[in-house]
C-alpha positions as CSV (number, residue, x, y, z in Angstrom):
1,X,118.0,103.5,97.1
2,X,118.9,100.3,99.1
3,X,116.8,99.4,102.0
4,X,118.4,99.7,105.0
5,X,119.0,96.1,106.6
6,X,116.4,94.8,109.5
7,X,118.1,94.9,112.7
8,X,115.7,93.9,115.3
9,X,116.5,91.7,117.3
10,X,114.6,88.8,115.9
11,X,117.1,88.9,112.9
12,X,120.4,89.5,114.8
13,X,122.6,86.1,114.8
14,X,122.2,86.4,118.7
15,X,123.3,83.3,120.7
16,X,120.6,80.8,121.4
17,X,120.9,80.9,124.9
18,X,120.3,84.8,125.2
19,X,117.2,85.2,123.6
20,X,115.0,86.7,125.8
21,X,117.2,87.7,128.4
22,X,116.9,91.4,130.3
23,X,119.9,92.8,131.4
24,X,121.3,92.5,135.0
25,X,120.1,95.3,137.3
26,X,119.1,96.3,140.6
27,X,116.3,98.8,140.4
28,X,118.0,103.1,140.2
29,X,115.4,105.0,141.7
30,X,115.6,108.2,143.2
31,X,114.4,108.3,146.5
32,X,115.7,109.7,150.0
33,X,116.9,106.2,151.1
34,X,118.9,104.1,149.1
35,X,119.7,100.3,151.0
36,X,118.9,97.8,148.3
37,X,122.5,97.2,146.9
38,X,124.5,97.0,149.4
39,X,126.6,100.5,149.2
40,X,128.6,102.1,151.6
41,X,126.8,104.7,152.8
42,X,129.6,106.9,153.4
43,X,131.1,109.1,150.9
44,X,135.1,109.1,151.3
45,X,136.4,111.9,153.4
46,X,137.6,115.4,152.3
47,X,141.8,113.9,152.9
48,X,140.6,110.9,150.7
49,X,139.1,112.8,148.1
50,X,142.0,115.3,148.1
51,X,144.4,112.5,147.6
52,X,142.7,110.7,145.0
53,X,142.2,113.7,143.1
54,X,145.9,114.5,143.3
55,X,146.7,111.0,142.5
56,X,144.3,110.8,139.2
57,X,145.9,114.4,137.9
58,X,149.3,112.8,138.3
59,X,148.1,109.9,136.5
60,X,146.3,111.9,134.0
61,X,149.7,113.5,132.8
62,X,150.6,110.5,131.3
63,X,147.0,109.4,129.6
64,X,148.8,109.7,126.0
65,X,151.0,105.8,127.1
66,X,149.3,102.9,128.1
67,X,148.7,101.6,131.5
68,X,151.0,98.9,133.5
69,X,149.5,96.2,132.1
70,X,150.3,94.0,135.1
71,X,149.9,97.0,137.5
72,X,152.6,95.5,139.8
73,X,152.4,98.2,142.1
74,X,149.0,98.3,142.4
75,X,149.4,94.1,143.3
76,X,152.1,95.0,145.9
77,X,149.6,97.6,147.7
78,X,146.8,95.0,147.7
79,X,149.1,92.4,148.9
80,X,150.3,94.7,152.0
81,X,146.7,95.6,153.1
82,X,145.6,92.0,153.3
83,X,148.9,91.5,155.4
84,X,147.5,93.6,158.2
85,X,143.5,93.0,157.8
86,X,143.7,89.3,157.5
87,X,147.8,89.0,159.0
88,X,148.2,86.3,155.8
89,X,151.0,87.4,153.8
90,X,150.5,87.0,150.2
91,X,153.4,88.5,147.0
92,X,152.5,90.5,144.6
93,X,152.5,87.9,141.9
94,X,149.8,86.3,144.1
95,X,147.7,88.7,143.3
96,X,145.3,90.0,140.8
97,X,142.4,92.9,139.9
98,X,140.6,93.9,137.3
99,X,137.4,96.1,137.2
100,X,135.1,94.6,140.2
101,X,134.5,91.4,141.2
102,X,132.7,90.8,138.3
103,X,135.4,90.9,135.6
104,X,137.3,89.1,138.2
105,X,134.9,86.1,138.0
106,X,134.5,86.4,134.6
107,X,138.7,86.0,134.2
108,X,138.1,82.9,136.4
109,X,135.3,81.8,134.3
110,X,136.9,82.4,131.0
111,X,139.7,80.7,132.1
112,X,138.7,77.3,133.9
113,X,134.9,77.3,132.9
114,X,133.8,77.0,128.9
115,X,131.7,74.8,126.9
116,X,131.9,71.0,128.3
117,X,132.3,72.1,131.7
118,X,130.6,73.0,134.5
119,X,130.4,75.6,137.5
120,X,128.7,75.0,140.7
121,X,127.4,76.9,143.6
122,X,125.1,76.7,146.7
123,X,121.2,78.9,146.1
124,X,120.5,81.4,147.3
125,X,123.5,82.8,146.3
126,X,124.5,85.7,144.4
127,X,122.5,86.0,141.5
128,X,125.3,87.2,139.0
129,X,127.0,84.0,139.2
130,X,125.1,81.8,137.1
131,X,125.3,84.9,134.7
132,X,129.0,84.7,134.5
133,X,128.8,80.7,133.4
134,X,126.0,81.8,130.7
135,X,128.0,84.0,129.4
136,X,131.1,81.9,129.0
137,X,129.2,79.1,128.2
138,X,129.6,77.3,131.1
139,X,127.3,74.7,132.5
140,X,125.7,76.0,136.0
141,X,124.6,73.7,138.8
142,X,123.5,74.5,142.3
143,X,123.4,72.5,145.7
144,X,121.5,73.3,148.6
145,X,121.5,75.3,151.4
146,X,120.3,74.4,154.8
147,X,117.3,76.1,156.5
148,X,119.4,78.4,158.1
149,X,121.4,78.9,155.0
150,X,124.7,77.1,156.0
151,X,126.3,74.3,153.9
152,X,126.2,70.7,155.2
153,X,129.5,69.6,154.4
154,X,128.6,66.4,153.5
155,X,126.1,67.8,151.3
156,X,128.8,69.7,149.6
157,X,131.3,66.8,149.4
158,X,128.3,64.7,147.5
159,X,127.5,67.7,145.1
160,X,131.1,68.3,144.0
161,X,131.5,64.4,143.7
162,X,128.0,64.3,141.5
163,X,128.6,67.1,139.5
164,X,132.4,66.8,138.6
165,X,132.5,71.1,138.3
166,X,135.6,73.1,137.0
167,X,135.1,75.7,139.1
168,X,133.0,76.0,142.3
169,X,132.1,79.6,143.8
170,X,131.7,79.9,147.2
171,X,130.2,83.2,148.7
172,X,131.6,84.2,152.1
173,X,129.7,86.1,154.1
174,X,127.4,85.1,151.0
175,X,125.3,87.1,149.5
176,X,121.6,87.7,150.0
177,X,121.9,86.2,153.0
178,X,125.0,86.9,154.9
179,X,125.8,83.9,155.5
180,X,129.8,83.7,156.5
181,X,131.6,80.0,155.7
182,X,133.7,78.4,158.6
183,X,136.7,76.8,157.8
184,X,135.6,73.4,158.0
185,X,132.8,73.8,155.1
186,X,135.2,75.6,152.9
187,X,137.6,72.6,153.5
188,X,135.4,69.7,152.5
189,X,134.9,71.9,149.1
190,X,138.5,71.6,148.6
191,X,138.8,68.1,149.8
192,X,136.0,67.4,147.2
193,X,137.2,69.8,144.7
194,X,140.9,67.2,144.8
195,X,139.1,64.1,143.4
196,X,137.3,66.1,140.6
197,X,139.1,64.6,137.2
198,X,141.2,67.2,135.5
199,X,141.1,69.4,138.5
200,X,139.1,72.2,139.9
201,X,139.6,75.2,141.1
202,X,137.6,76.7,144.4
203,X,136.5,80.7,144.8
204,X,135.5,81.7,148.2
205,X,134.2,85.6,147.3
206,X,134.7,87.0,150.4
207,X,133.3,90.5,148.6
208,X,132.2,91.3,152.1
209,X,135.0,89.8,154.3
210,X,135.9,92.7,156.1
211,X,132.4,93.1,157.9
212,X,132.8,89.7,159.6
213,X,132.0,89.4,162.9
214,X,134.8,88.9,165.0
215,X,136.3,85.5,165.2
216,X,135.0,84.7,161.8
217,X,138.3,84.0,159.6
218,X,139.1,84.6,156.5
219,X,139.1,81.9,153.5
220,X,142.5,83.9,153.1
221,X,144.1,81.6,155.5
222,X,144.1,78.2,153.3
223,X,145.6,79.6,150.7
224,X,149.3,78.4,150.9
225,X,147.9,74.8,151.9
226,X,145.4,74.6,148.8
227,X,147.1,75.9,145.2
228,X,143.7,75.1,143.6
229,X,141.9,78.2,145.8
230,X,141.4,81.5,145.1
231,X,139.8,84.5,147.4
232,X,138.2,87.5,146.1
233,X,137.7,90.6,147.5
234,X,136.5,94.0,145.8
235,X,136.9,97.7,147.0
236,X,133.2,98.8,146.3
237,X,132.1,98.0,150.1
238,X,134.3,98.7,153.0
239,X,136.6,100.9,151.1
240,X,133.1,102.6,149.8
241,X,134.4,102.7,146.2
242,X,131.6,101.0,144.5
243,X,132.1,104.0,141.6
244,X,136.0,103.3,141.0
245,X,135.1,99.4,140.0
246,X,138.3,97.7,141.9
247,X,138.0,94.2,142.0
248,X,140.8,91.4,143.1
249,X,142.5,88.2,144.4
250,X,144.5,86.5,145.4
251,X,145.7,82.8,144.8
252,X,148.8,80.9,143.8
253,X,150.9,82.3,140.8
254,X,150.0,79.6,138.6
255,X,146.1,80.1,139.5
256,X,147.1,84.3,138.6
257,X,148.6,83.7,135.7
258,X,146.1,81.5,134.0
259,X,143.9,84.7,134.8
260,X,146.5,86.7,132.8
261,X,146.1,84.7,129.6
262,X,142.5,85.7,129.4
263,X,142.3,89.2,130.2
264,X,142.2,92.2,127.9
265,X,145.5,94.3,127.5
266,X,145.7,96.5,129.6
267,X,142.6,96.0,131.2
268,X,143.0,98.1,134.2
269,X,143.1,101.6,133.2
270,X,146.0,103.9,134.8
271,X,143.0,106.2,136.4
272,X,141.8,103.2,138.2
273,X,145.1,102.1,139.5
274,X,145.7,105.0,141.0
275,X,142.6,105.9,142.6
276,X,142.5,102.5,144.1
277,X,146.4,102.9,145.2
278,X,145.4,106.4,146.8
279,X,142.5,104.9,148.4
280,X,144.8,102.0,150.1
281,X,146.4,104.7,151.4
282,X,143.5,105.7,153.7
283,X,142.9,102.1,154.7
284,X,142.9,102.1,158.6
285,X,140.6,105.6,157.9
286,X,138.4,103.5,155.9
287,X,137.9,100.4,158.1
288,X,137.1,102.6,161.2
289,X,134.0,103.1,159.2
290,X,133.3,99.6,158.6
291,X,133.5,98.7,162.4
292,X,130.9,101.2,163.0
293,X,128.6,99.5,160.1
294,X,129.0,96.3,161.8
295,X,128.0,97.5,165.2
296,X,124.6,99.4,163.2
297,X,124.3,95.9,161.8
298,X,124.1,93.8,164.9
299,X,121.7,96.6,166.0
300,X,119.2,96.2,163.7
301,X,119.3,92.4,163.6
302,X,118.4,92.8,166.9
303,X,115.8,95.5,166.5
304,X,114.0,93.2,163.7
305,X,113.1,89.9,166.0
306,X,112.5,92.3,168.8
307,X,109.8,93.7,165.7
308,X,108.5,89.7,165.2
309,X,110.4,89.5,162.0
310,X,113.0,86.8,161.0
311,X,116.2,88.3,160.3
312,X,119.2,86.4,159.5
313,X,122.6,86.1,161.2
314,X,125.1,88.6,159.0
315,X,128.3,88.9,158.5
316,X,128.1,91.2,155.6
317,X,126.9,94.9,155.6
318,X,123.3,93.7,154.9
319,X,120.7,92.0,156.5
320,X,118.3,89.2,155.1
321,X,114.6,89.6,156.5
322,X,111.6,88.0,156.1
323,X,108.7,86.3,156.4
324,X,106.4,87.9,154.3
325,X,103.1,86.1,152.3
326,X,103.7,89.6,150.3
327,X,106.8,90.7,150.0
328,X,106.6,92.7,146.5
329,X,104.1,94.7,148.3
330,X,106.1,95.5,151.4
331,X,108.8,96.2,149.0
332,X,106.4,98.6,147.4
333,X,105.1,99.9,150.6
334,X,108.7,101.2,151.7
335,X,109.2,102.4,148.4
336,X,106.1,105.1,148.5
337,X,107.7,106.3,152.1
338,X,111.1,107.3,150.4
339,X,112.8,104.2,151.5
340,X,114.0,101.6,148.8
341,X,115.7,97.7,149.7
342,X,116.1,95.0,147.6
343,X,113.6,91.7,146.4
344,X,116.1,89.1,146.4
345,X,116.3,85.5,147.9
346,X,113.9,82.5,148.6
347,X,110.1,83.1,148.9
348,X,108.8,86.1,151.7
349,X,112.4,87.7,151.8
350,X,114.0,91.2,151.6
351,X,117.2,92.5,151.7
352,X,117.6,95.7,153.4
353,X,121.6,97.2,153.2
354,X,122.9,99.1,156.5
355,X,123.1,102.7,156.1
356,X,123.6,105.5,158.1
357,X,121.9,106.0,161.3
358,X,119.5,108.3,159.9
359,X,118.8,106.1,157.0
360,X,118.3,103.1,159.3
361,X,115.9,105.3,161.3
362,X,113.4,106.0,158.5
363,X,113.9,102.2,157.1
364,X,112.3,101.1,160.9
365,X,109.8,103.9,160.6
366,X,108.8,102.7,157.0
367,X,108.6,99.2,157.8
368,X,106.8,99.7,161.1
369,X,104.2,101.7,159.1
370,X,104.0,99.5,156.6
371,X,103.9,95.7,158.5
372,X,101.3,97.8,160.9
373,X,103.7,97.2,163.8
């Protein structure tokens, strides 16, 4: 009898570079309050559900043909939304999705990053990012943020100039902190981003741009005057469709179809198109919820430094709180009272997601308990 081959992993012809490496992950515990990755706490309505359902049975009758690869009706509906939430009006061909924001930065990735090249960002950011440039073999660099976790512009311009990067990801409002870019920064990028030899192409993530405080624009906006930039958005948060995995952009043709090269056929499955064409449906529905997540938000920013804690200014549906000479056991200590939020960002940090107002409730209780407030 032949011995069967030895497969662990010490003998598999794994790539150098992931040796050792755990899977990405926020922890999935069950406890009474979830807040530690930034979900929409509100399940879609009973019209929503009704529609999507109807929508994925039509779409299910014709499971036996593939998909439209290029899901141009799908990139129409996406294009009309951001017409009235941002008033920029984009064509369908300016557009793009895929599954999440991830595989969308991974299409950008594979198709401007690689080996010999380099992507660049400004820590804390979000920590998938650097993971996207492993995985592509891309070289990954980081500037700085300031205290208060803005970007000096000057800063950026000198970082971009020094490092010469393919691509540059910018998050807006960024993620852990909530940090949201104003125009000005995100122009000095692309300023920069101009003089880098063989070009480079600039991502402002606005995965979060619809909880933005008012008078905070959208990236969205300096498009048509900058061909090299692209802006991201995903359906996970306001649209609270973090299950469906509906990620997109938009950016100039050329930029779109460069992402088109590298994609899998068919890609998108026809489920997924239609639940996220159903769910565009509901839109205004939808973002009635997100203005009342904003205004729970602001609350507990405020109810935090009335507490003595630092909290930081959010424009995202999360909120960045600190200091802490502990913080893995004040993480710990909401965790045993039922509530669980997130270890992520510089030194003494947590990152607690807005929830309902019941789950905000017990997160106060919890902490208050726990910091001996």
């Amino acid at each position: 009898m032949t011995a069967a081959p030895d497969l662990s992993p010490g003998t598999l012809p794994l790539r150098p570079e992931l040796v050792g490496i755990e899977p990405y992950g926020a922890p999935q515990l069950d406890v009474p309050v979830l807040l530690n990755v930034n979900e929409n706490p509100y399940a879609p309505s009973d019209r929503v559900v009704a529609d999507v359902a109807a929508a994925v049975a039509d779409a299910t009758r014709g499971l036996n043909r593939y998909p439209d690869r290029d899901f141009a009706a799908l990139r129409a509906d996406l294009a009309a939304y951001l017409e009235v939430e941002s008033g920029v009006h984009r064509e369908p061909e300016q557009m793009w999705a895929a599954n999440g924001s991830n595989e969308i930065m991974l299409h950008v990735l594979q198709a401007f990053g690689g080996p010999g090249r380099t992507a660049l960002s400004f820590a804390p950011t979000y920590s998938m990012y650097p993971e996207y440039a492993r995985g592509t073999s891309t070289a990954w660099v980081t500037g700085r943020r300031a205290a208060d976790f803005t970007i000096d512009p000057g800063h950026a311009r000198a970082t971009v100039a020094a490092h010469a990067p393919s691509v540059v990801l910018l998050a807006s409002p960024n993620n852990p902190t909530g940090t949201a870019l104003p125009p000005d920064t995100v122009r000095a990028v692309l300023d920069a981003a101009a003089e880098v030899p063989g070009g480079c192409v600039v991502v402002v993530d606005e995965a979060y741009g619809e909880f933005r405080r008012a008078g905070t624009p959208s990236a969205l906006e300096l498009l048509d005057d900058h061909p090299h930039l692209a802006v991201s958005r995903t359906m996970s948060k306001a649209f609270g469709l973090a299950g469906a995995r509906v990620g997109y952009l938009s950016a100039s043709r050329e930029l779109v179809d460069a992402l088109r090269v590298v994609r899998l056929p068919y890609h998108l499955s026809a489920v997924t198109q239609a639940v996220a064409r159903a769910a565009l449906r509901h839109a205004p529905e939808l973002m009635a919820q997100v203005g009342s997540l904003r205004a729970e938000r602001d609350a507990l920013v405020t109810w935090l430094r009335d507490q003595g804690f630092t909290a930081a200014d959010s424009d995202a549906n999360f909120v960045l709180f600190g200091m802490f000479d502990d913080r893995e056991a004040v993480w710990q200590g909401l965790l045993d009272r039922g509530v669980l939020v997130r270890v992520t960002g510089p030194e003494g940090w947590l990152r607690v997601s807005v929830g309902t107002p019941a789950e905000t409730a017990a997160f106060k209780d919890a902490l208050v308990e726990v910091a001996g407030r």
